[in-house]
OpenMM code with the backbone's topology and positions (N, CA, C; nanometers):
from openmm import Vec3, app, unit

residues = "UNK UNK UNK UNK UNK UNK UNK UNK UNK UNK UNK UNK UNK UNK UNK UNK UNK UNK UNK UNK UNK UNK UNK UNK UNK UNK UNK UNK UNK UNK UNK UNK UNK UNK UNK UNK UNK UNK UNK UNK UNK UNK UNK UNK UNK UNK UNK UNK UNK UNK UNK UNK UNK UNK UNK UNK UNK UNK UNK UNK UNK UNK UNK UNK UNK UNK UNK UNK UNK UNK UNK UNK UNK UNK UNK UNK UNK UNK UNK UNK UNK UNK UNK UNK UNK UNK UNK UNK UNK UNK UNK UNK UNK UNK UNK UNK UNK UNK UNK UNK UNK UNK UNK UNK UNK UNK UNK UNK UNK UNK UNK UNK UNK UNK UNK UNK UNK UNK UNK UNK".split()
positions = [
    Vec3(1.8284, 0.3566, 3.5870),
    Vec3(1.7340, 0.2569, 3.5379),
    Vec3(1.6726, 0.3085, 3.4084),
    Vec3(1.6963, 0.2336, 3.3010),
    Vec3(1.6689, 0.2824, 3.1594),
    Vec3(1.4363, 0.2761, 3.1919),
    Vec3(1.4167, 0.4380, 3.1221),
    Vec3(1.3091, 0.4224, 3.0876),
    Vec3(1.2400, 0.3450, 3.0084),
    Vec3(1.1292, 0.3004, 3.0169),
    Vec3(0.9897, 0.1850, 2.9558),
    Vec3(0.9530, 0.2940, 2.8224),
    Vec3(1.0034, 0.2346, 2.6694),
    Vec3(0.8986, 0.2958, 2.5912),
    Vec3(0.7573, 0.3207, 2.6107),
    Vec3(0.6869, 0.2891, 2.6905),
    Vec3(0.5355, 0.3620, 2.7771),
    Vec3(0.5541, 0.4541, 2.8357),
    Vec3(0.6711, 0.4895, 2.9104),
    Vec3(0.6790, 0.6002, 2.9939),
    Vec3(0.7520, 0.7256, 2.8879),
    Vec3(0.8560, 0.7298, 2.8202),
    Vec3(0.8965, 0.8255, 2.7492),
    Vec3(0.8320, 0.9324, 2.6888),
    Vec3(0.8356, 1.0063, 2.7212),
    Vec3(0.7732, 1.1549, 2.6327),
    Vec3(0.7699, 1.1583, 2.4950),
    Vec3(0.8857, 1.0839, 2.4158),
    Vec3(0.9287, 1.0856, 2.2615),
    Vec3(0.8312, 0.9972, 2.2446),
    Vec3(0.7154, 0.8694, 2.2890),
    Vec3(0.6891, 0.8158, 2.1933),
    Vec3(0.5847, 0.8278, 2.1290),
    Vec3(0.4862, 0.9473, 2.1769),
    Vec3(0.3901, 1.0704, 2.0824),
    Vec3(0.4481, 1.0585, 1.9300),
    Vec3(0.6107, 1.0529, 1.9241),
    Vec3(0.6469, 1.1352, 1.8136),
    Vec3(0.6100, 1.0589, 1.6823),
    Vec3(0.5601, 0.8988, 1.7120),
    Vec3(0.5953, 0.8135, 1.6096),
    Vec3(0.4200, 0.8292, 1.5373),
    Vec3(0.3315, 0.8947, 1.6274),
    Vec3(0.1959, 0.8644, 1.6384),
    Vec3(0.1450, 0.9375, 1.4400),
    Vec3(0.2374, 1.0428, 1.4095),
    Vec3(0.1859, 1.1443, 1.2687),
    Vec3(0.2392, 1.0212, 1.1964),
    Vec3(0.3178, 1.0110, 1.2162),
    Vec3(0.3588, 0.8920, 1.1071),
    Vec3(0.2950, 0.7741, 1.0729),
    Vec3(0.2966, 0.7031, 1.1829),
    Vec3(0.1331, 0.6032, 1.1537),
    Vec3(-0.0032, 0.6913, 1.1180),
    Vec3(-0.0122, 0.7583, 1.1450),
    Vec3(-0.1435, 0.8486, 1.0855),
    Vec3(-0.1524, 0.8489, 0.9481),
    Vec3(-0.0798, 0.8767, 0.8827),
    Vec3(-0.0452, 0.9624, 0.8059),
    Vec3(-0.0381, 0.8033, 0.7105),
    Vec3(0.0490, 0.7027, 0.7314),
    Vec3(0.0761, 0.5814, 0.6161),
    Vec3(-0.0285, 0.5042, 0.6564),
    Vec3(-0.1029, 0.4963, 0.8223),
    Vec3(-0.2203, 0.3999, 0.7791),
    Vec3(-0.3455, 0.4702, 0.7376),
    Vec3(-0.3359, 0.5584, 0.6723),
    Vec3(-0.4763, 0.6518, 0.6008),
    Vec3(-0.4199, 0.6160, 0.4762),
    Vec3(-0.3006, 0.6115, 0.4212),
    Vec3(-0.2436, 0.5788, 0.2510),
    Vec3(-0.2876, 0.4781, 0.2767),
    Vec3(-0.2681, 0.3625, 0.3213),
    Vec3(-0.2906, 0.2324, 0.3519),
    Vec3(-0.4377, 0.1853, 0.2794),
    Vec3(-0.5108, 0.2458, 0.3810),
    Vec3(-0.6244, 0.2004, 0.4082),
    Vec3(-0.7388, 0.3268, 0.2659),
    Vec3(-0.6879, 0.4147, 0.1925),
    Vec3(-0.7480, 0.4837, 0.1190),
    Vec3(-0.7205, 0.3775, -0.0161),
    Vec3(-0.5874, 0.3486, -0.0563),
    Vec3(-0.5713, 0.2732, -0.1619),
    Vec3(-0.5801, 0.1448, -0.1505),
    Vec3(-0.6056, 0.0875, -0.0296),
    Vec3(-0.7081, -0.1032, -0.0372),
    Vec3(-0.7959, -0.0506, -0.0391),
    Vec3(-0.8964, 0.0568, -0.0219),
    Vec3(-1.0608, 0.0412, -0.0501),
    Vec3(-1.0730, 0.0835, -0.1808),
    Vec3(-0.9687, 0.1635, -0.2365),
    Vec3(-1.0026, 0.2140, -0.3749),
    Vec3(-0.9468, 0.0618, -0.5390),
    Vec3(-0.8832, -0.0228, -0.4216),
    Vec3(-0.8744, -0.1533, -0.4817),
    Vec3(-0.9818, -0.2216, -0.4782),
    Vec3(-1.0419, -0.2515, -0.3309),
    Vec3(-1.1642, -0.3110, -0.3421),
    Vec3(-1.2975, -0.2642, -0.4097),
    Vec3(-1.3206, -0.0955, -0.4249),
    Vec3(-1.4089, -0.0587, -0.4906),
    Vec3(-1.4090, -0.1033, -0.6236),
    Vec3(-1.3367, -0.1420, -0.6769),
    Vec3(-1.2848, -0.0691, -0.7933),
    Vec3(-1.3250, -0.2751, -0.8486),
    Vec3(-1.2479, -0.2978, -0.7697),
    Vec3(-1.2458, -0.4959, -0.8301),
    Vec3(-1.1258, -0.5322, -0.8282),
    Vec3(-1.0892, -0.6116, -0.7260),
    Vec3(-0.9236, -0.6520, -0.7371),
    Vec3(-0.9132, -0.6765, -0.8772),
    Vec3(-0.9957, -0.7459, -0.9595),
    Vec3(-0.9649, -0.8272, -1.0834),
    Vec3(-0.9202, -0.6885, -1.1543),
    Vec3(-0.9205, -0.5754, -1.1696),
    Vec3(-0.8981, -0.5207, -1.2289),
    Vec3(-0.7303, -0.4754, -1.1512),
    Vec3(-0.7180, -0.4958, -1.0726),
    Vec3(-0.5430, -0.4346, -1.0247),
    Vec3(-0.4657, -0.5782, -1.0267),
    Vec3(-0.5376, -0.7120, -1.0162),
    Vec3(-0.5139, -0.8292, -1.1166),
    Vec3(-0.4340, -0.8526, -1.2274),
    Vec3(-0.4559, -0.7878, -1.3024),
    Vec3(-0.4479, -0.7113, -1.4365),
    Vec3(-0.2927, -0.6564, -1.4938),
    Vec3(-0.2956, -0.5823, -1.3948),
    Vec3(-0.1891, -0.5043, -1.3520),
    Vec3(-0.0926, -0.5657, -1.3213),
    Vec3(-0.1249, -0.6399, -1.2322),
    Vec3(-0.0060, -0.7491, -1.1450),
    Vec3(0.0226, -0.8124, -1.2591),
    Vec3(-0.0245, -0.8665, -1.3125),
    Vec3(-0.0402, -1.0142, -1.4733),
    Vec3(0.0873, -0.9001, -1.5391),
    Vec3(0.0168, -0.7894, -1.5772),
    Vec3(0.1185, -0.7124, -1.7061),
    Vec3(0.2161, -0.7228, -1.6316),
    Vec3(0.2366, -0.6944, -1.4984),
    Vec3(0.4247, -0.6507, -1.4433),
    Vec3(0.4908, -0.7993, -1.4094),
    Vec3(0.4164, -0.8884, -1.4492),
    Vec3(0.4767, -1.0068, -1.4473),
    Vec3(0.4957, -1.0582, -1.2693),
    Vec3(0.3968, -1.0451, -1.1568),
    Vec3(0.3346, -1.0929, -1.0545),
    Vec3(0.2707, -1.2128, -1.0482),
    Vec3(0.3834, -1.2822, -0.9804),
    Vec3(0.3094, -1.4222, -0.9869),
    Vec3(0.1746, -1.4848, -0.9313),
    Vec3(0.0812, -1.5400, -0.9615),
    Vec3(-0.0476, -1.5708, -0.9078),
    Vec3(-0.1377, -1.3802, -0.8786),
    Vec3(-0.1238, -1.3398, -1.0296),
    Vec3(-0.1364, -1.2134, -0.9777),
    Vec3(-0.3239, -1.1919, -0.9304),
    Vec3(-0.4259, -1.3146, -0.9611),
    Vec3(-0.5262, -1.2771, -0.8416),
    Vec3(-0.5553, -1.3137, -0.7162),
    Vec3(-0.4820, -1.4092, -0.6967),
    Vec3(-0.4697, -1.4298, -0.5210),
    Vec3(-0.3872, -1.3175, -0.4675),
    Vec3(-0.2979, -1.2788, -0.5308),
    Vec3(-0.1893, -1.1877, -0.4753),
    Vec3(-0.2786, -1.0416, -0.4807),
    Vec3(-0.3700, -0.9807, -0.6159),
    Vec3(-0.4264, -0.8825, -0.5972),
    Vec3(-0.4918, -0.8701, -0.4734),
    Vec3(-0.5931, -0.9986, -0.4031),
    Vec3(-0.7013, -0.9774, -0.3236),
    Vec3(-0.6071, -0.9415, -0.2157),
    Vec3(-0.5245, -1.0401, -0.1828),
    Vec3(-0.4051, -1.0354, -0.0165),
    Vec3(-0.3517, -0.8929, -0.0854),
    Vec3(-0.3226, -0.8157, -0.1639),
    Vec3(-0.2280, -0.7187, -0.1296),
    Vec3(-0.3247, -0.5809, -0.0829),
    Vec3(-0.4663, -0.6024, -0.1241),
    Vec3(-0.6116, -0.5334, -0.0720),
    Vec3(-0.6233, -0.5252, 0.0547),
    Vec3(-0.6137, -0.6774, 0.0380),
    Vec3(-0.6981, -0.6511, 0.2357),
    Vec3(-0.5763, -0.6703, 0.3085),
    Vec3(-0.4352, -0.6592, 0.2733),
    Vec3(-0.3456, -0.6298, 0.3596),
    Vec3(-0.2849, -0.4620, 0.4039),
    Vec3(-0.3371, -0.4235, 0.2365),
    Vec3(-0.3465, -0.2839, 0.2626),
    Vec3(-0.4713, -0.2257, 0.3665),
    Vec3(-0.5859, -0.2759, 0.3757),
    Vec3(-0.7031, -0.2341, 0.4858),
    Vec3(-0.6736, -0.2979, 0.5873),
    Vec3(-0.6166, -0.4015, 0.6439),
    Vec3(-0.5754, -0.4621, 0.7093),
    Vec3(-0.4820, -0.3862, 0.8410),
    Vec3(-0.3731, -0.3548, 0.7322),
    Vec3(-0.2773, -0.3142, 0.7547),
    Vec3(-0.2777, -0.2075, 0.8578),
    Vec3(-0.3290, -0.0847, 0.7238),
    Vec3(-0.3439, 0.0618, 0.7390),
    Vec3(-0.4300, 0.0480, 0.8906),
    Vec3(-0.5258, 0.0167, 0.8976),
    Vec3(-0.6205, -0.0137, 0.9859),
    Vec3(-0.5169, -0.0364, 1.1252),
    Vec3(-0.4863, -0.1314, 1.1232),
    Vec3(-0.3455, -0.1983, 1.2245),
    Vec3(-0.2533, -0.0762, 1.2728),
    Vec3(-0.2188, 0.0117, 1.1915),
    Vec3(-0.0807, 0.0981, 1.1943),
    Vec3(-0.1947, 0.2104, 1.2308),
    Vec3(-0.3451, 0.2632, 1.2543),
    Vec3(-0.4060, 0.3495, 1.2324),
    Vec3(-0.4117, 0.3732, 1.4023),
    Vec3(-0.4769, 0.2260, 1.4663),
    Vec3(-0.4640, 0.1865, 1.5672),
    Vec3(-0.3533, 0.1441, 1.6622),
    Vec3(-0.2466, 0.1388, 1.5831),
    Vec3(-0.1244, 0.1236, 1.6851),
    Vec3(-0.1468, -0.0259, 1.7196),
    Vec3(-0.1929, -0.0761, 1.6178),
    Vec3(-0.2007, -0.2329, 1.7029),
    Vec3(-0.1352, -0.3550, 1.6339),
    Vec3(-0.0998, -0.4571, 1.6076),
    Vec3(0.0152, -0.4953, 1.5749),
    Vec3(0.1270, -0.4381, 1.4402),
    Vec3(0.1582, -0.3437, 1.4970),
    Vec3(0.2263, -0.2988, 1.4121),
    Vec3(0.3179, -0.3549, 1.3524),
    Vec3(0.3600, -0.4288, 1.4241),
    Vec3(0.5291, -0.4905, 1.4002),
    Vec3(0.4600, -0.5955, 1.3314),
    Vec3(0.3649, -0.6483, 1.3165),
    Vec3(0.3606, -0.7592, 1.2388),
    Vec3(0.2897, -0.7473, 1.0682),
    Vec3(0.2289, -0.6062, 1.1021),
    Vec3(0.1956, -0.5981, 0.9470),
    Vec3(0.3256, -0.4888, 0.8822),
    Vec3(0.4109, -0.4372, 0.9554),
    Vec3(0.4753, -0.3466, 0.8964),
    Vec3(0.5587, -0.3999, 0.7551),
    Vec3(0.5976, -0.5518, 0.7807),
    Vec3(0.7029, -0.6345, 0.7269),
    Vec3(0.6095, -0.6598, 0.5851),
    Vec3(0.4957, -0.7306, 0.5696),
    Vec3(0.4157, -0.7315, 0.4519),
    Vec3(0.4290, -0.6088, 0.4129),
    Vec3(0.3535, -0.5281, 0.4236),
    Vec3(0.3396, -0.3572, 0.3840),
    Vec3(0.4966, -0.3014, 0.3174),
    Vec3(0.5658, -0.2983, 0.3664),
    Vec3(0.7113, -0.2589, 0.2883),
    Vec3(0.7360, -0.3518, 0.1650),
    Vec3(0.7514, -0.5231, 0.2030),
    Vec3(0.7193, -0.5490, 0.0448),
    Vec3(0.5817, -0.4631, -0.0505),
    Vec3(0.4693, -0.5105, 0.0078),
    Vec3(0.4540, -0.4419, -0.1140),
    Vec3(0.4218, -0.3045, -0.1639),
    Vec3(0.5300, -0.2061, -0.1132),
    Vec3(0.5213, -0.0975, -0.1420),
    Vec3(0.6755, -0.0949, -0.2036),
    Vec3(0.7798, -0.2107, -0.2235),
    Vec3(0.8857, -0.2465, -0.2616),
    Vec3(0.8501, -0.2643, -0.3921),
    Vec3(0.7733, -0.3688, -0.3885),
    Vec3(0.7004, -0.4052, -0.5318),
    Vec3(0.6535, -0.2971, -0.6334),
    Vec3(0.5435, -0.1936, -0.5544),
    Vec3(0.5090, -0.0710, -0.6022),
    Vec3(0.6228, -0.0089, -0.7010),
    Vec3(0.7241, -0.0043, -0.5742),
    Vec3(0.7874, 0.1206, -0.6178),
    Vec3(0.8676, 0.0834, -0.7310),
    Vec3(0.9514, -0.0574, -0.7638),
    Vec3(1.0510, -0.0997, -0.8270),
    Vec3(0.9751, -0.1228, -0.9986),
    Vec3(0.8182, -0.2070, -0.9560),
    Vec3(0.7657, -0.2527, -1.0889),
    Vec3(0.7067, -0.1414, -1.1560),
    Vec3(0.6312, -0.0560, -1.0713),
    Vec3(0.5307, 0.0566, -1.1035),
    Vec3(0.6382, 0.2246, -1.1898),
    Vec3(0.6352, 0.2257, -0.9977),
    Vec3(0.6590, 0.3363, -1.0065),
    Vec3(0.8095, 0.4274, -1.0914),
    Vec3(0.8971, 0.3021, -1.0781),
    Vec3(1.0323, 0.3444, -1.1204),
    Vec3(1.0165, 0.3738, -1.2752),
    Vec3(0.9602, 0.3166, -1.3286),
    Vec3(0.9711, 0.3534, -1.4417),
    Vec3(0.8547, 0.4654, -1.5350),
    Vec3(0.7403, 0.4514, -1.4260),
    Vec3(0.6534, 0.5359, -1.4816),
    Vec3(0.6385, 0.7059, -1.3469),
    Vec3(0.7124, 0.7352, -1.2948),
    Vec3(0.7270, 0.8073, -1.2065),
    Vec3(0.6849, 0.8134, -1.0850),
    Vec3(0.7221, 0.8803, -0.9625),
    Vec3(0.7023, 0.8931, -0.8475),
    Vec3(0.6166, 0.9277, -0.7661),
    Vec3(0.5286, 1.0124, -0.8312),
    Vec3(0.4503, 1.1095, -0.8611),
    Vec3(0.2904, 1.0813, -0.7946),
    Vec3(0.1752, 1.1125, -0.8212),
    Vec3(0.0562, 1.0221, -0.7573),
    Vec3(0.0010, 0.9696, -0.8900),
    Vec3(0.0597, 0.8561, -0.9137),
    Vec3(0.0336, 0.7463, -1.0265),
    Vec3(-0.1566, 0.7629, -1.0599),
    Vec3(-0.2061, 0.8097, -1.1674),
    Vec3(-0.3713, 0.7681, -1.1755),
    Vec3(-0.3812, 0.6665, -1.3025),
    Vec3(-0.3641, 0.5366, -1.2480),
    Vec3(-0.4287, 0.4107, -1.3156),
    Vec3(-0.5455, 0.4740, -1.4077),
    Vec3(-0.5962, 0.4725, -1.5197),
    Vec3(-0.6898, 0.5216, -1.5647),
    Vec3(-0.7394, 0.3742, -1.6929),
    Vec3(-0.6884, 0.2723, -1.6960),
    Vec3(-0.6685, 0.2089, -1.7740),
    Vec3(-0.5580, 0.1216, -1.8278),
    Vec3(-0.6341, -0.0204, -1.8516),
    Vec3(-0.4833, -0.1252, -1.8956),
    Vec3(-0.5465, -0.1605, -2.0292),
    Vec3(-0.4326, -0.1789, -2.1433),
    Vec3(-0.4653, -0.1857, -2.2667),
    Vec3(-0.3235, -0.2999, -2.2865),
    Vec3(-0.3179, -0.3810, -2.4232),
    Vec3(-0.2363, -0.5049, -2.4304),
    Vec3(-0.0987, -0.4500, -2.4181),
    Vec3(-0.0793, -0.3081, -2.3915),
    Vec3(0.0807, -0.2804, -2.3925),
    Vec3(0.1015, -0.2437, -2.2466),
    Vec3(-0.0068, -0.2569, -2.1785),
    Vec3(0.0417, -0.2232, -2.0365),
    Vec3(-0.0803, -0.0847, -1.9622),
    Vec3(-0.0282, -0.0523, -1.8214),
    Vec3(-0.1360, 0.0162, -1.7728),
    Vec3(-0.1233, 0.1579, -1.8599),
    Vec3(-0.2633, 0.2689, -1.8570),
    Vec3(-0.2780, 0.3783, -1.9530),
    Vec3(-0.2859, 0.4816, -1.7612),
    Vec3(-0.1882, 0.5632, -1.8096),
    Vec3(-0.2186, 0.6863, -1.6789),
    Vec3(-0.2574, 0.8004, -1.7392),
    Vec3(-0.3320, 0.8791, -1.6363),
    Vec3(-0.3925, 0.9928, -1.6162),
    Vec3(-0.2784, 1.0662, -1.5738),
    Vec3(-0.3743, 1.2204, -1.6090),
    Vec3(-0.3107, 1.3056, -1.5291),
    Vec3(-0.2799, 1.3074, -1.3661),
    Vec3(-0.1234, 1.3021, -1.2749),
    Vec3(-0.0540, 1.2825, -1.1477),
    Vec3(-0.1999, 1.3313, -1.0407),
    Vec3(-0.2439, 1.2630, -0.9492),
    Vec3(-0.3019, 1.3144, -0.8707),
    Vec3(-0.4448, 1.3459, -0.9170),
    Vec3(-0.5190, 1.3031, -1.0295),
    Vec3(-0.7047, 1.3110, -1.0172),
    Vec3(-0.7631, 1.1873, -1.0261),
] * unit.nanometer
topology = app.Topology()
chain = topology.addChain("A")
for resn in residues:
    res = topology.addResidue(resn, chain)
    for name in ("N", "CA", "C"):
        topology.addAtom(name, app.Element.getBySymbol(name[0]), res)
């Protein structure tokens, strides 16, 4: 009789991993919301994001949302699917071309966003 994912010993294993992406999650929607969606708005507009301030606010509180959700183990499966787009988005508009690295937004000027030094 096949074991109940409740009963298995392995399923501890998945627990660092949600730890770990709903704290990214939930650190970079508050540092959106601190900050003013209108300003990651902005951002969206330059990379060519359609409706990029409705889309800034939902990609905020889907990130707190989210992270929050995956922090708690609680519908996971339903925010996981949002969350990969837009960390799809991230990675393809953002990151691919300006590196991998811990991106510091420091500024958007008419040619596009201005970064800081990786990680302050």
């Amino acid at each position: 009789m096949p074991t109940s994912w409740r009963n298995r010993p392995d399923r501890w294993a998945v627990l660092p991993i949600r730890f770990v992406l709903g704290i990214g999650f939930v650190v970079h929607g508050w540092a959106k919301l601190s900050r003013g969606p209108a300003g990651f708005a902005r951002l969206l507009d330059w990379i060519g994001v359609p409706l990029p301030g409705p889309t800034a606010w939902v990609s905020t509180l889907l990130e707190l949302t989210g992270g929050l959700a995956l922090l708690l183990g609680a519908f996971v499966e339903f925010v996981s699917l949002p969350l990969i787009v837009v960390m799809l988005v991230a990675m393809f508009a953002v990151h691919l071309r300006n590196g991998f690295s811990a991106i510091n937004t420091v500024g958007l000027t008419a040619t596009g966003p201005q970064f800081g030094p990786p990680g302050l």
